[in-house]
DOTOR-389469 format. One record per atom (N, C-alpha, C): residue in one letter; x, y, z. Coordinates in steps of 0.05 Angstrom, whole numbers, plus 5000, padded with zeros to 4 digits. Example, Ala and Ser with C-alpha at 12.3 -4.5 7.8 and 13.67 -1.06 7.14 Angstrom:
REM DOTOR-389469
A526448865156/A524649105156/A526449345156/S525749555142/S527349795143/S525850015157/
REM end
This chain:
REM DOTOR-389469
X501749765000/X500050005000/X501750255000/X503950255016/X505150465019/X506250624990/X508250344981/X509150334948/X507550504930/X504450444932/X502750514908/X502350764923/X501850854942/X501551144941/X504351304938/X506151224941/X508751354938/X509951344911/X509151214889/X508451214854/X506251424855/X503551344860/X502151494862/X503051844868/X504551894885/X505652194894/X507052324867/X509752074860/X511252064843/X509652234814/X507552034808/X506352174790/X504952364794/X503352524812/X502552764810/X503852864811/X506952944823/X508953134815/X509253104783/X509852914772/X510252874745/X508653114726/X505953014732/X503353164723/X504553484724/X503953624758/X504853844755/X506953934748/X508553794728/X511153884718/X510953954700/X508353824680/X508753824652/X508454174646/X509554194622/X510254424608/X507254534601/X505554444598/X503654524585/X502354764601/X501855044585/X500555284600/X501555474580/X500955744588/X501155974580/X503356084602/X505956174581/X507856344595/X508556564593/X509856774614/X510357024607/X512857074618/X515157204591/X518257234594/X517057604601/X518157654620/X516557984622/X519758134624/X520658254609/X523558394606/X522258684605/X523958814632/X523659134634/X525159254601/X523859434592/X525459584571/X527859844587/X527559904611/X528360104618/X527260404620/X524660434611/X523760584605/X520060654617/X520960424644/X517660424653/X515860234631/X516460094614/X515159974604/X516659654605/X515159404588/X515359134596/X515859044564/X517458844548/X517358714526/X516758334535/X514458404524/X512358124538/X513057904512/X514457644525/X513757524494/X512457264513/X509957094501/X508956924512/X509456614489/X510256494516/X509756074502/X508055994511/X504955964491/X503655834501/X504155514495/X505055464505/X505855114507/X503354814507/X503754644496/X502054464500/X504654164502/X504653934520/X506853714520/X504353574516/X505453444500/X504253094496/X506152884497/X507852744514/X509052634516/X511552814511/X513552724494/X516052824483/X515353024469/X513153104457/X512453324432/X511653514447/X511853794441/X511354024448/X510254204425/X508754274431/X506254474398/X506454674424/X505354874399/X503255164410/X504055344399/X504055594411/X505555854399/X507156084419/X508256204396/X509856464414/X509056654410/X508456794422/X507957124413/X509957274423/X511157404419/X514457564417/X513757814403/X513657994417/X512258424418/X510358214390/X510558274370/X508158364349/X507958074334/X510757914335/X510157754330/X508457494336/X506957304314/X505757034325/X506656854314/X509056714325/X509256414313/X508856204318/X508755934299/X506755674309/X508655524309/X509855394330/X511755144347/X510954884320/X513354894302/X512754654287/X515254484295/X516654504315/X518754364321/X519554364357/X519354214370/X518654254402/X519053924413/X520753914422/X521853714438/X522353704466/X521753514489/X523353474511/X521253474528/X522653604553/X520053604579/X521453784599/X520853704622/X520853934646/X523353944650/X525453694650/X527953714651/X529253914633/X528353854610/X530154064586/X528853964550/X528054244544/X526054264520/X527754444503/X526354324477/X528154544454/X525354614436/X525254924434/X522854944406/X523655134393/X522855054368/X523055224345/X520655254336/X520455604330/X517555674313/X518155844297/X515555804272/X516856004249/X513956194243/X513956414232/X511556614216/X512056704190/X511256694173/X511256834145/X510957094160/X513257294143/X513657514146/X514057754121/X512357874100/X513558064083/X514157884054/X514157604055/X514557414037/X516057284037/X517657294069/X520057124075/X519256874104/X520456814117/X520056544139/X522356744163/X520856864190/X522456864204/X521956674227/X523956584237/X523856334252/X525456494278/X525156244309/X526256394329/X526156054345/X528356024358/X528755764379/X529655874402/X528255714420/X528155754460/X529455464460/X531155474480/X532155244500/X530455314535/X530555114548/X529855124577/X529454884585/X528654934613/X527754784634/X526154854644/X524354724670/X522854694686/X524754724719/X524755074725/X525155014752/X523255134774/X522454934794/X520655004813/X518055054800/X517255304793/X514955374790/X515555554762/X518055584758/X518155864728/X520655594705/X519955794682/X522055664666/X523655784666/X526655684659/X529055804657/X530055794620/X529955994613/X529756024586/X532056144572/X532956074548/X534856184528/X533956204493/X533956474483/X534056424461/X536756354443/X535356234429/X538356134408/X538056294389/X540056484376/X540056504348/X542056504339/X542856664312/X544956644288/X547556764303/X547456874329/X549057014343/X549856834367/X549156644376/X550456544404/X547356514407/X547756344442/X545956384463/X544656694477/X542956734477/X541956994491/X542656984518/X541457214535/X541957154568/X539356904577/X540456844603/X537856744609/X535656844619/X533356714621/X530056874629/X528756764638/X527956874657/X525656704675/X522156724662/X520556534654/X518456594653/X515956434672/X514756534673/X512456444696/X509356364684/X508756194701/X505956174686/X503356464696/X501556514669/X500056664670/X496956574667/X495356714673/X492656554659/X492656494629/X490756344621/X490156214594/X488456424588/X489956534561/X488456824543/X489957104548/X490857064563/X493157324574/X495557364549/X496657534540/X497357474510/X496257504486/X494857454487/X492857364460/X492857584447/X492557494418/X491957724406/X488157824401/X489458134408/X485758224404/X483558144389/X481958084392/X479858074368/X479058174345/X479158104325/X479658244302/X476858454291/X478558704287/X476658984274/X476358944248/X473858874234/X473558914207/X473459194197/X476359164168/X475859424165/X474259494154/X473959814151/X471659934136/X472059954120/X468559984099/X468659964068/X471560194060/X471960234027/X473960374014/X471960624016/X472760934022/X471861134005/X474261334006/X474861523983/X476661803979/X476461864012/X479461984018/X478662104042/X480062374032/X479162604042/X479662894026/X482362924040/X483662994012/X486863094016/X485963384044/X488163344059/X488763504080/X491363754074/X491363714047/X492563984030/X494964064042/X495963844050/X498863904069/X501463754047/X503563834060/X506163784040/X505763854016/X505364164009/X505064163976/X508164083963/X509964053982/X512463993971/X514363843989/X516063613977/X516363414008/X517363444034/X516663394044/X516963364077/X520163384079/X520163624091/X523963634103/X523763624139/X525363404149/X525963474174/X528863284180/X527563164202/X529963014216/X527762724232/X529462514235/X528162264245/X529962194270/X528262074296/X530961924312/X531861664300/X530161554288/X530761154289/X533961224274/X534761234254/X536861124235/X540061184261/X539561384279/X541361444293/X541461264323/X538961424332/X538961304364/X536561034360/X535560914340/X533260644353/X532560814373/X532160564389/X530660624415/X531560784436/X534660924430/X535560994451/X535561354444/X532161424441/X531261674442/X529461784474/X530262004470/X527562064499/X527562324494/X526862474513/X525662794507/X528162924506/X530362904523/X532563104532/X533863074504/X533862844492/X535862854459/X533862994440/X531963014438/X529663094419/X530263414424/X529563534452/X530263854461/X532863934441/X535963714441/X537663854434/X538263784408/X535863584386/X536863634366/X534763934346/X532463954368/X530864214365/X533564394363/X534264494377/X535564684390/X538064684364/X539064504358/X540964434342/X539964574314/X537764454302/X536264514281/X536264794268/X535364944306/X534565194301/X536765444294/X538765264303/X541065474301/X544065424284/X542865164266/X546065104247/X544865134221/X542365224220/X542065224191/X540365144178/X539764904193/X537064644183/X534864724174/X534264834199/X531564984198/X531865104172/X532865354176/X532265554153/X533265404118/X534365184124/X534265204099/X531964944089/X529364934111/X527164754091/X527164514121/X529364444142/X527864224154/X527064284188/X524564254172/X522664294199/X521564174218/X521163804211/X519463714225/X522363504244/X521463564263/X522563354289/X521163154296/X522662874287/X520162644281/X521562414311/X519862354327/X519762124347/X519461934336/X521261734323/X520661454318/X519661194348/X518961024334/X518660864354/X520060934384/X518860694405/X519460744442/X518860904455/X517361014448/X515861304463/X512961304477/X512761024474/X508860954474/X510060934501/X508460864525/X506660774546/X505060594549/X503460554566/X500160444568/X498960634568/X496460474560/X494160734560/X492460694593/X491060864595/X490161014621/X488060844627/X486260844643/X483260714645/X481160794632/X481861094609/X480061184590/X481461054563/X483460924563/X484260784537/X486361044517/X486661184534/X488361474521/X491261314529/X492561344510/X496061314504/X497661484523/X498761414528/X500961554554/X504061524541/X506061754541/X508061704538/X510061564555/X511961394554/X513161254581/X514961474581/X516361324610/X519061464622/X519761584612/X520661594580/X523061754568/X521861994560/X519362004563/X517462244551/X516062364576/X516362534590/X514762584616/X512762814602/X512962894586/X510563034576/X510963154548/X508662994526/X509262974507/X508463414503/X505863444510/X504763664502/X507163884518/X508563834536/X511164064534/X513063994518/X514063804512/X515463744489/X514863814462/X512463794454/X511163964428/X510664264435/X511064404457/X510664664458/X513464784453/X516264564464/X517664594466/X519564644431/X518964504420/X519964404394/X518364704377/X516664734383/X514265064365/X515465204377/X516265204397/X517765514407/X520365554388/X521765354372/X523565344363/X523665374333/X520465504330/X520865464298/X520365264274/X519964994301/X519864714284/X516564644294/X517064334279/X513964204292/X514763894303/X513463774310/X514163504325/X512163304308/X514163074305/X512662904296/X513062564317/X510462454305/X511062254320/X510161984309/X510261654316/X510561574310/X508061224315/X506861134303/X504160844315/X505460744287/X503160504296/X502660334284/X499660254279/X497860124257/X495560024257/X494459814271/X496459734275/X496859464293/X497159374327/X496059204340/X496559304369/X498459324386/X500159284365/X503859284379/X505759444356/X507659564357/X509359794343/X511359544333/X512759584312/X516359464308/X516959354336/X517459534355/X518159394380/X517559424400/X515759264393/X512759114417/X511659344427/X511659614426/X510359744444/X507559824430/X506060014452/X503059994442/X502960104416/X501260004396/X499460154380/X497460214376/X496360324350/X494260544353/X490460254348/X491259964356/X489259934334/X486659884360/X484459914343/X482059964363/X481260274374/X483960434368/X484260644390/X484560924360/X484860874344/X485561094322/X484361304331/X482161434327/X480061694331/X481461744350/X481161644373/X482261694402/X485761804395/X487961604395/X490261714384/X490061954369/X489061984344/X489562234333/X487862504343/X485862454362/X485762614387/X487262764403/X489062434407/X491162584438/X492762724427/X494362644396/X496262784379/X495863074370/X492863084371/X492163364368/X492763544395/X491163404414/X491463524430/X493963604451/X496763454439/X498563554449/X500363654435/X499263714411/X500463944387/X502463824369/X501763594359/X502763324347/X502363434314/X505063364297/X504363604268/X504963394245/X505363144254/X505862924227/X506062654243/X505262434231/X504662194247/X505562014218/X507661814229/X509061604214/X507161254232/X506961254210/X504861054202/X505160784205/X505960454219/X507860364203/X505760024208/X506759934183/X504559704184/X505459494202/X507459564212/X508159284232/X506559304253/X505259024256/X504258854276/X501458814265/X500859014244/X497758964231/X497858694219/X500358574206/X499858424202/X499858134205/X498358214238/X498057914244/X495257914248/X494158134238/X491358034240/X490358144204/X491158274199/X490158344170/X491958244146/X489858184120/X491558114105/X492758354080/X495458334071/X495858644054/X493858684034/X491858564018/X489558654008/X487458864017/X487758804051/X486459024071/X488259254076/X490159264069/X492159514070/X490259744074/X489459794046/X488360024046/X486360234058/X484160034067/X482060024084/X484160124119/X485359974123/X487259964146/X488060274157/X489660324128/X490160604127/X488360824134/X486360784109/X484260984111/X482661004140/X482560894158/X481460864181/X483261144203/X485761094188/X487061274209/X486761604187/X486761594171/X486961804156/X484262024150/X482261904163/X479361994166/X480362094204/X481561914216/X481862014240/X483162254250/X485662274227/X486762594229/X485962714218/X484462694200/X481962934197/X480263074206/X478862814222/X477662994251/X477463104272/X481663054282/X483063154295/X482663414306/X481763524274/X481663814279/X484563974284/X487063734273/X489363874273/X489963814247/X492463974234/X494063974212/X496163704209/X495163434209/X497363294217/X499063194187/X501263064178/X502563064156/X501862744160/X501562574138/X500062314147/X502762084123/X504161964136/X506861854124/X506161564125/X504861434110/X504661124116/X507761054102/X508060844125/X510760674116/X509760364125/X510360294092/X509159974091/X510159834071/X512260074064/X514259764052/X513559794022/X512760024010/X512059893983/X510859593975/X508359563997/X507359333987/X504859433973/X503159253959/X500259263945/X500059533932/X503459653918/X502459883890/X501360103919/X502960083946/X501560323954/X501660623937/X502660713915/X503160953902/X500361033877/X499460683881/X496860763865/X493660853883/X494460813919/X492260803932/X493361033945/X494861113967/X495761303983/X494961543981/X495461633958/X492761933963/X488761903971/X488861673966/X486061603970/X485361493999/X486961524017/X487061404041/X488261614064/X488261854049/X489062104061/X492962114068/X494762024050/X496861934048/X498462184041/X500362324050/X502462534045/X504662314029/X505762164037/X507662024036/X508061744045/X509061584022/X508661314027/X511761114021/X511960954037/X514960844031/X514060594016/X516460643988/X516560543969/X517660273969/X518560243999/X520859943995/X520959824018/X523659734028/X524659554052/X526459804065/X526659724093/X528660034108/X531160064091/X532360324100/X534660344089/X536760264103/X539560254098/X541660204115/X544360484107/X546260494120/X547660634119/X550060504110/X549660484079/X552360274058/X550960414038/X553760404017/X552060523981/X550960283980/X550959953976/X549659813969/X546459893969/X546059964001/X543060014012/X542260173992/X543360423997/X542460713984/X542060643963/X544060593946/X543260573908/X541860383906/X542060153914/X539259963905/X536560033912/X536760163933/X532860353936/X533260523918/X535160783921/X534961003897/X534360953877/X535560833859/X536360783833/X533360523823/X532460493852/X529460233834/X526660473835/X527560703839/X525160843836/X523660953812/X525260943785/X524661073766/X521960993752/X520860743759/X517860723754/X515860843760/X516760963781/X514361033807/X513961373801/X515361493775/X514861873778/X512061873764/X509961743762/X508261893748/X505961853771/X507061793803/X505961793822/X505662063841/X508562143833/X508862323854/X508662633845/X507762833861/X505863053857/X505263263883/X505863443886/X504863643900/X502563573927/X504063493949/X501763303966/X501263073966/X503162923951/X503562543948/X506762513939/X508162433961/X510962283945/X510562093950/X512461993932/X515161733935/X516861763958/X516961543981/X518461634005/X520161374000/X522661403982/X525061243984/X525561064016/X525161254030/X526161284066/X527661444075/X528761394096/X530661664110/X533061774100/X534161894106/X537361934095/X538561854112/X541261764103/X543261634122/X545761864120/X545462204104/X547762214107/X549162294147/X551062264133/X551662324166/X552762114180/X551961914174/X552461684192/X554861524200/X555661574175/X559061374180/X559461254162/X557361044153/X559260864134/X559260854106/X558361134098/X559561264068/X560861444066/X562561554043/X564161744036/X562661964035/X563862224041/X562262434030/X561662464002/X562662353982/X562162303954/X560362173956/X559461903967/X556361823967/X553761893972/X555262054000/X552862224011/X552462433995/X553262563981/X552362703961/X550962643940/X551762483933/X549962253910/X547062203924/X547362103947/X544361973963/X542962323967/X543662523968/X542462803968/X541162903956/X543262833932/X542362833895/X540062693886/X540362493892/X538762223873/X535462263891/X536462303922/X534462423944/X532462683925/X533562843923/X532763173908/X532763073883/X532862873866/X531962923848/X529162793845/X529162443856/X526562423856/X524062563877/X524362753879/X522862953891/X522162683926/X523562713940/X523662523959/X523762693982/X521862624011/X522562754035/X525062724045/X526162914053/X528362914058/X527662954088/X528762714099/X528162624128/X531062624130/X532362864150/X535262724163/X535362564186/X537562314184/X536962194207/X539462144226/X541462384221/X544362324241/X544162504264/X546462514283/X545762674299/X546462964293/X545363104289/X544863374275/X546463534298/X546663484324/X548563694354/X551263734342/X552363544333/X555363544321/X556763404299/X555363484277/X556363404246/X558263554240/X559663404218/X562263564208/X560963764192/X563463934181/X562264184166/X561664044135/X563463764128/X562963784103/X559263614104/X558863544120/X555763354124/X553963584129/X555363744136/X552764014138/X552464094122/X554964174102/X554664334078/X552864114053/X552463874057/X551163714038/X548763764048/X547263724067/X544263764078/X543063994073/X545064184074/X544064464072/X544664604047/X545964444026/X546664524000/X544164693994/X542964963990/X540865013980/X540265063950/X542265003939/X541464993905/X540364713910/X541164523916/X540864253919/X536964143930/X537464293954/X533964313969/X532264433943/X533064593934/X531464843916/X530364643881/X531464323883/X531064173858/X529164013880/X529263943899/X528263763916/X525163913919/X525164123928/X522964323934/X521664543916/X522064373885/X520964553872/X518364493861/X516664693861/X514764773869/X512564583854/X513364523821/X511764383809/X510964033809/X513163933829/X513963693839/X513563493820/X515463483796/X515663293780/X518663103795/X518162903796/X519962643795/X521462543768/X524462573776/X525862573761/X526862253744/X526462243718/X527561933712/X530161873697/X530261663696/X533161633684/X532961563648/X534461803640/X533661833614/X536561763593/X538661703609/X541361553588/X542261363608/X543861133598/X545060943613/X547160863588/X549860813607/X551360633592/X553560543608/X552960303610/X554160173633/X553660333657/X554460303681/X555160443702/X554660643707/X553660863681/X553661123683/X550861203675/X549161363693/X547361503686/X547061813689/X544461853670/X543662003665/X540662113673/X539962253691/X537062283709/X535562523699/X533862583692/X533262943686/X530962943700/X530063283702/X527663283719/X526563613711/X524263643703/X523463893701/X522564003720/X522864273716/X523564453739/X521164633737/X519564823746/X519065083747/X520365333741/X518465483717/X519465673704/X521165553678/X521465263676/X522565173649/X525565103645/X527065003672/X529564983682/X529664643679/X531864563677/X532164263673/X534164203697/X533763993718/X535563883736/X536663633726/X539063613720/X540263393709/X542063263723/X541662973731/X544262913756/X546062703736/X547762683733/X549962503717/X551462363744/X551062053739/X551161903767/X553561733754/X555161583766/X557361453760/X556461163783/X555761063775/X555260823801/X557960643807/X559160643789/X561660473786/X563860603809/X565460323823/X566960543847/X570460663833/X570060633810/X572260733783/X571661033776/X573361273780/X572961533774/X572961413740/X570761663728/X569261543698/X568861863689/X569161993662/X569262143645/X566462003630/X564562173632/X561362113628/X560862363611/X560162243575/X559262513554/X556362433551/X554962553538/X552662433537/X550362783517/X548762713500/X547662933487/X545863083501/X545363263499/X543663383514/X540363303505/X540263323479/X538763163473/X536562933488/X539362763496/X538562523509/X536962653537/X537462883555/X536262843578/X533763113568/X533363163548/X530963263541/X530563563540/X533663633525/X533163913518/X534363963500/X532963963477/X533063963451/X535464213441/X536364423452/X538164563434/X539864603460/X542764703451/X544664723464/X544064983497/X544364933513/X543765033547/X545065333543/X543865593553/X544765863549/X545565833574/X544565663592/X546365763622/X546365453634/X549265393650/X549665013661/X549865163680/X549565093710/X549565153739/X551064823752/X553364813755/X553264593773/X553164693806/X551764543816/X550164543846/X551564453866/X553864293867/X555064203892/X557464443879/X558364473860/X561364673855/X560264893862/X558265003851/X557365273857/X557865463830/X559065293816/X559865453795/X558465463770/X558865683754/X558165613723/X559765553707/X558365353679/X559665243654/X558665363636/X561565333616/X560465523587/X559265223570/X557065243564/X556065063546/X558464983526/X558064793507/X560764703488/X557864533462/X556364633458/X555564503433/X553564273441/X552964093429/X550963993427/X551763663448/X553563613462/X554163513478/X555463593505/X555563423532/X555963473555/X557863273564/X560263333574/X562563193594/X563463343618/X562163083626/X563763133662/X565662943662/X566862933690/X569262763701/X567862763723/X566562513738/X565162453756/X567062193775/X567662243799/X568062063817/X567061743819/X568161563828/X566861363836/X564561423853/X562761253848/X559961303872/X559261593863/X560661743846/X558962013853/X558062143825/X556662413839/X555262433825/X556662783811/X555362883787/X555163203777/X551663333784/X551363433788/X548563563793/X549063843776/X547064003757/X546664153738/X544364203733/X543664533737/X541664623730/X541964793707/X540164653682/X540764703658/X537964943647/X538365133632/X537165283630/X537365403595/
REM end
């Protein structure tokens, strides 16, 4: 008798060992807020199913082995049209798991997760969107958006005191006055919302509405940063269920452009619903009753350049993020030349941010990415730290012959009208009947580039050449044009 109840014991410990439940890895961000990723776990003997939810992501455990002693799972999600996958190691100690992620980099730290109730996690219940209708242009950006971004510099490691001094910075090296105005909060700045379901800024933001009073006193405007979805890029809140409300509080704390971004929507919507998605928030800053600048960034998926003005859209990104390499830059730049019979006075083409500044191009590139930036009439979002740039990274940002092709008035998008090999040829009409011509050298070989004038669409020989980074003028020479152009770089010419 004794035996069988002491098996008996044996196995109800067993029982309460098994893995099976809903878990929560709860990691402080530093910032008053939590990055929650949950395993909801199921054991059936040796096999382990279920899912992870990790900030925005949902993946389904198609690979899960072991038990309380020591488990291994792998889960994967279609992502953008690719497979991202993620593997946990652990155990079973006491009452929490002891956890590691594995990736392409080593072991992570370890983590404790704990059991939570069943449904805790979960993703919300899904909002059908609303039917399609025009939502009325908000007659903002008659010409593209110039400011400055935190992500490409600081990610997550923005808060109010760096935002004050790249205001401050702005207002007094030049920026400003020469076209960039908007001071944009990327992601990490969310909170929880309140017991009225109003958005709160965390720690790093102790008050958004003095911070936007702060940034207007300076001349500039503040921008900031959701998602459609109920979690941001990284995990923090977004706007979904809550839109009207959000572009409320944005009004009401003197909020002047709002970056858009489809991550996390799509784990409940499919990109067919894109548009609908959109339009939900774009009817919402309308009724704001503020001026807000409305920037969806979604990747150039589903032809956004044929819907975006109809969804109340300033600006829409054409692609995948940028990086700070020519590789990055020229392969977004240079794939845009399909897309100019989109862009127009209150609708661009948003390539993405600028990287000059950053480090890991030449100032010959970064001039090129300025160029190629200003010619396809592109927002010129800076994204370095603007407190202490060199003089030659200032003098590219602030080139104002350069802004003055970018910001001209009639907003035609410039295409590429000669090629041979390596070397192009871009033109762009101008206002008042001026031709901007950029002669690009992609090759990293300094190259002597002729080419007719003809070819970039001005039929008789130029009474006046302006090159734009020299500052200087050319005497025309006849019915053809030679430069001597750098590797990676570029000639810029305003032809007349």
């Amino acid at each position: 008798m004794k035996s069988f109840i002491f098996l008996y014991l044996i196995a109800a410990a067993c029982a309460r060992a098994d893995l099976t439940g809903n878990w929560l890895i709860a990691t402080p961000n530093g910032d008053g807020t939590l990055r929650r990723t949950y395993l909801h776990l199921k054991q059936q003997g040796n096999r382990i199913t279920g899912t992870i939810r990790a900030t925005l992501h949902l993946y389904s455990i198609d690979n899960g082995t072991g038990g309380p002693e020591g488990f291994t799972i792998t889960a994967a999600m279609p992502i953008l049209g690719s497979e991202r996958r993620v593997t946990y190691r652990g155990k079973l100690a006491g009452d929490q798991l002891q956890v590691v992620e594995v990736g392409a980099k080593g072991i992570g730290p370890e983590m404790i997760a704990r059991r939570v109730p069943e449904g805790e996690g979960a993703l919300p219940a899904r909002i059908q969107p609303p039917p399609l209708h025009p939502v009325r242009d908000n007659g903002l950006a008659r010409t593209p958006p110039m400011g400055w971004n935190s992500w490409n510099k600081f990610a997550n490691h923005i808060d109010d005191t760096t935002v004050r001094g790249i205001a401050d910075a702005m207002a007094v090296n030049g920026m400003r006055d020469a076209g960039y105005i908007y001071v944009n909060i990327d992601d990490t700045w969310e909170g929880e919302r309140d017991a009225h379901g109003n958005i709160q800024p965390n720690q790093k933001f102790p008050d958004m509405k003095r911070l936007a009073d702060y940034v207007h006193s300076r001349g500039l405007k503040l921008g900031i940063y959701s998602s459609p979805g109920p979690n941001t890029c990284e995990g923090y809140e977004g706007s979904y269920g809550h839109e009207e409300q959000d572009a409320r509080t944005y009004a009401a704390w003197g909020i002047d452009y709002l970056k858009y971004d489809w991550c996390g929507a799509f784990t409940l919507y499919r990109d067919s619903e894109m548009q609908a998605v959109y339009q939900k928030m774009g009817d919402a800053l309308l009724a704001s009753g503020r001026e807000i600048v409305f920037s969806l960034c979604q990747y150039g998926l589903v032809d956004v350049w044929k819907w975006g003005p109809t969804v109340g859209g300033n600006l829409w990104r054409t692609g995948g993020d940028i990086s700070d390499s020519w590789e990055s830059m020229s392969r977004i730049g240079f794939s845009q030349n399909q897309l100019a019979p989109y862009a127009r006075p209150g609708h661009w083409n948003d390539p993405d941010m600028l990287e000059i500044g950053n480090g890991h191009m030449t100032d010959t590139e970064y001039r090129t990415h300025m160029t190629l930036w200003s010619m396809l009439a592109a927002p010129l979002i800076a994204g370095n730290d603007v407190r202490n740039m060199s003089k030659s990274i200032h003098d590219i940002l602030t080139n104002r012959e350069v802004i003055a092709i970018d910001q001209d008035k009639d907003g035609h998008q410039a295409k590429c009208v000669w090629q041979s090999g390596q070397q192009e040829v871009w033109s762009r009409e101008l206002a008042g009947g001026d031709t901007a011509v950029a002669v690009f050298n992609r090759a990293p070989e300094d190259a002597r580039v002729t080419f007719r004038w003809a070819d970039a669409g001005i039929p008789r020989t130029p009474s006046r050449i302006r090159d734009l980074w020299r500052h200087t003028e050319q005497k025309p020479l006849g019915a053809q044009f030679s430069a001597a152009v750098p590797g990676h770089g570029v000639a810029l010419l305003r032809v007349r």
